[in-house]
N, C-alpha and C positions, 0 to 999 in steps of 0.2 A: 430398479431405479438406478442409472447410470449416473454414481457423484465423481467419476472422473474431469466433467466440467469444468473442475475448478482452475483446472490447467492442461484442459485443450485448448488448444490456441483457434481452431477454426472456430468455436463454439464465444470466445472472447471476443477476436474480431465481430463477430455477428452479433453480439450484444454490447459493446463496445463497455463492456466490465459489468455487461446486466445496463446499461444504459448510460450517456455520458451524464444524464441527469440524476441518474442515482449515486453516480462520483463526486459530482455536485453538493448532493444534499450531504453525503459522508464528509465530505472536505471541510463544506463550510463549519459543521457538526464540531468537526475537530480543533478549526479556529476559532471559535467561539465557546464553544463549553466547556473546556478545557481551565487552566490558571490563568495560560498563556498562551500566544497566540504561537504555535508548532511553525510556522515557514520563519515569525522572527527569530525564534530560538533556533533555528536551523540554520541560518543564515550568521546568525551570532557565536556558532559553535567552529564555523569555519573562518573565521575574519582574519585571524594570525597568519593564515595559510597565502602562497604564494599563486596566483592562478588567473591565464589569462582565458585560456581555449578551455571551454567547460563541453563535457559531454551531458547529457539528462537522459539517461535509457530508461524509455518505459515513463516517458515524463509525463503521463496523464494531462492534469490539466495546468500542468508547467508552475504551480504553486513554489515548489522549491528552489527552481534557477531563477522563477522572478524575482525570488526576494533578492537569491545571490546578485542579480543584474540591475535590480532598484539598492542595491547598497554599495559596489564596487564596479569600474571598467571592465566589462568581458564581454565575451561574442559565445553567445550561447548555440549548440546545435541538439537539440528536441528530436528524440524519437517514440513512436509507439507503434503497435502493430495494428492501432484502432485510428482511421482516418479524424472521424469525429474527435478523438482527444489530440492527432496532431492539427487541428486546427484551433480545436481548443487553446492550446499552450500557443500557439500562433498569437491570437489576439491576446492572450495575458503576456507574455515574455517580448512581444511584436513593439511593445509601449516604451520598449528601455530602449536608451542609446547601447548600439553595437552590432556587431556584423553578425545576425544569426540565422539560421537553418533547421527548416522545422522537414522533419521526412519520415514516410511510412515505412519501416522495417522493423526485422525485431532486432534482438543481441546479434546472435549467431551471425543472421547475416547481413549486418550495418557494415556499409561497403566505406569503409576508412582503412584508411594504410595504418600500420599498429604502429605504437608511440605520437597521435596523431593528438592526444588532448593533455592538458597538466591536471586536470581535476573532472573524474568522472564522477557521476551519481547512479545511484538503482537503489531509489526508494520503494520500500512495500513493492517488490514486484518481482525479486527471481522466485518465491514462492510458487509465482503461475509458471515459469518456465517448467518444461517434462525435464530438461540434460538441466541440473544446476550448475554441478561442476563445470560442465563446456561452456556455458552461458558468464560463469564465474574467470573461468579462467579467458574468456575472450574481452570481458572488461579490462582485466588486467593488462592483455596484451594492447589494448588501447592507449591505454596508461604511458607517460614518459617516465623513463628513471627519476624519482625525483618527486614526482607528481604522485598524488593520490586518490583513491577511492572511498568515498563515502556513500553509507547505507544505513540506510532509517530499516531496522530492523525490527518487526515486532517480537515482545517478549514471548514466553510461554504459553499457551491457551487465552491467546490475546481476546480481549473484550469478552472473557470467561462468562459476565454474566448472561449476554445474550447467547453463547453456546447454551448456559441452563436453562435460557427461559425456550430455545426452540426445542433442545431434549424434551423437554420435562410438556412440553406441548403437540408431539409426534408422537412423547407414550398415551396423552391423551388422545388423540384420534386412532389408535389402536395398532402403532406399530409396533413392532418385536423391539424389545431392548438393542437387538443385535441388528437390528436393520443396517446397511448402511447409509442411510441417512444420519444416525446419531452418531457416526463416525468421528474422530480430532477434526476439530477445524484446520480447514486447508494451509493457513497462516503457519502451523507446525509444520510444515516440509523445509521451512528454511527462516529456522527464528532465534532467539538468544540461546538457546540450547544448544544449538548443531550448528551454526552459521559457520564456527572455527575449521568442522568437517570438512564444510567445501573450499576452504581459502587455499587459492594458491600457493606454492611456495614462496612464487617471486615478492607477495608482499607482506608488510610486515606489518601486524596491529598496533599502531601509535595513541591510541584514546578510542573509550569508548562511553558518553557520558550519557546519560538516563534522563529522559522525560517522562514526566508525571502527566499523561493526557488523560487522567478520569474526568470525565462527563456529568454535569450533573444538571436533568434535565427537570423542570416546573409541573410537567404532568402526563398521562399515561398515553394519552397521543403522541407526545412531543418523543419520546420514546420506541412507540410502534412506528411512527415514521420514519426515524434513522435505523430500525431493524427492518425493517420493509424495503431500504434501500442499500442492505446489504447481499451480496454475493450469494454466503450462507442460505438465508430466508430464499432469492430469488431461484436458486438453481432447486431447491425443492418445490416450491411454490410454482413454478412454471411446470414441473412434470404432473403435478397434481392439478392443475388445471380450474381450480377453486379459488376458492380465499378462507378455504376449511383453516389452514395453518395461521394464517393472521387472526381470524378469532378466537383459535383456540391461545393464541401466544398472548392478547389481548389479556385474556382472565387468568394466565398466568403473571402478567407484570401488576397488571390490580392483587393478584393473590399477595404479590411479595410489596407491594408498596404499604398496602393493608398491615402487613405482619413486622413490617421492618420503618418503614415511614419515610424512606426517604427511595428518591432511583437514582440511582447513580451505577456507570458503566466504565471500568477498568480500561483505561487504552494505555499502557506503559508500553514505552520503546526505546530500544537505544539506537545511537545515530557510532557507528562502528567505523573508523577509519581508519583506513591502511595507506602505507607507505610504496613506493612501487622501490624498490631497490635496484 
């Protein structure tokens, strides 16, 4: 079973993140079950900052420059490697006043002359990149002296519990402990742990403040939905060719709502910002 998917980029293209509708149901998932709605406290967290020319790499479905461009003048420019999400962020960011550009490329090779923006983004997404460091330090050359980088970075073994409930539901259909299917979730190649690893030198960490995005959802559906519409679940579930894993994950989230009484899913992130020097 090949889980390198998680950050092949021909395999993402083609499923446009597993679907743009399953980015969808995740997004909305995060604005809504959360305390607080994550694009206003993302947008709230950068307000002091100086910034006209925004870059969005990897802007999915442009959730986070919209907010930036329904709350202050900018001209945002929207990239991702997945047509369906740059058109997505088209009609969401398309609605604000300002000069913007929405285009299919990835990091590496977003055809901008460097120092070309004052405030770039790469939220939840150099994780998928293979090169982080290239991809890391090509944002930065983006970047003006002056100007910064911000990234929504997930924590540690983010959203840990649906990692448990899909383990502990692949040793029930009979996989080896050591399969790699039960591998770290993909999120670990570039999270609060290691992020500092790949940081260029040119820039320099000015704040890095924590959201509290647990989830707490009303019933065991409403739960196997937003696991069903994650990456994780899809990229096994489509090799196995069933829906073996969604019922066996089923009777694991009843096993634990039974024993514990409540479901609620871990999403902590920090929103990490660097300086360009």
């Amino acid at each position: 079973m090949d889980m390198s998917v998680y950050f092949n980029k021909d395999h993402l293209v083609k499923h446009s993140y597993a679907t743009t509708e399953d980015f969808r149901v995740r997004s909305e998932a995060w604005e809504s079950l959360a305390q607080q709605s994550i694009s206003r406290w993302y947008a709230d967290q950068l307000r002091d900052l100086a910034f006209t020319e925004v870059l969005d790499a990897g802007c999915g479905l442009g959730r986070f420059s919209h907010a930036l461009a329904a709350s202050r003048p900018v001209n945002v420019t929207a990239i991702d490697i997945a047509e369906p999400m740059v058109e997505a962020a088209r009609e969401q960011v398309g609605t604000t006043p300002g000069r913007h550009r929405f285009l299919r490329t990835s990091i590496e090779d977003a055809p901008f002359a460097d120092e070309s923006f004052d405030l770039v983004l790469a939220n939840l997404v150099l994780f998928h990149v293979p090169d982080i460091g290239g991809a890391f330090d090509r944002l930065a050359a983006l970047t003006r002296p002056g100007g910064h980088v911000a990234l929504l970075t997930p924590d540690f073994d983010w959203m840990s519990e649906l990692n448990r409930f899909q383990d502990h539901a692949l040793l029930k259909l009979g996989f080896a402990h050591d399969h790699p299917a039960l591998t770290a979730p993909g999120t670990n190649r570039f999270c609060d742990a290691n992020i500092l690893r790949h940081a260029p030198a040119s820039l320099e960490l000015v704040r890095k403040p924590w959201f509290d995005g647990t989830m707490t959802f009303d019933s065991v559906d409403r739960v196997l939905d937003f696991y069903t519409h994650t990456m994780r679940y899809r990229n096994v579930a489509l090799q196995l060719g069933n829906d073996s894993l969604r019922d066996a994950a089923r009777e694991v989230i009843e096993a634990h709502r039974a024993r514990t009484g409540e479901l609620k899913v871990s999403s902590s992130l920090y929103l990490y910002v660097f300086r360009k020097q």
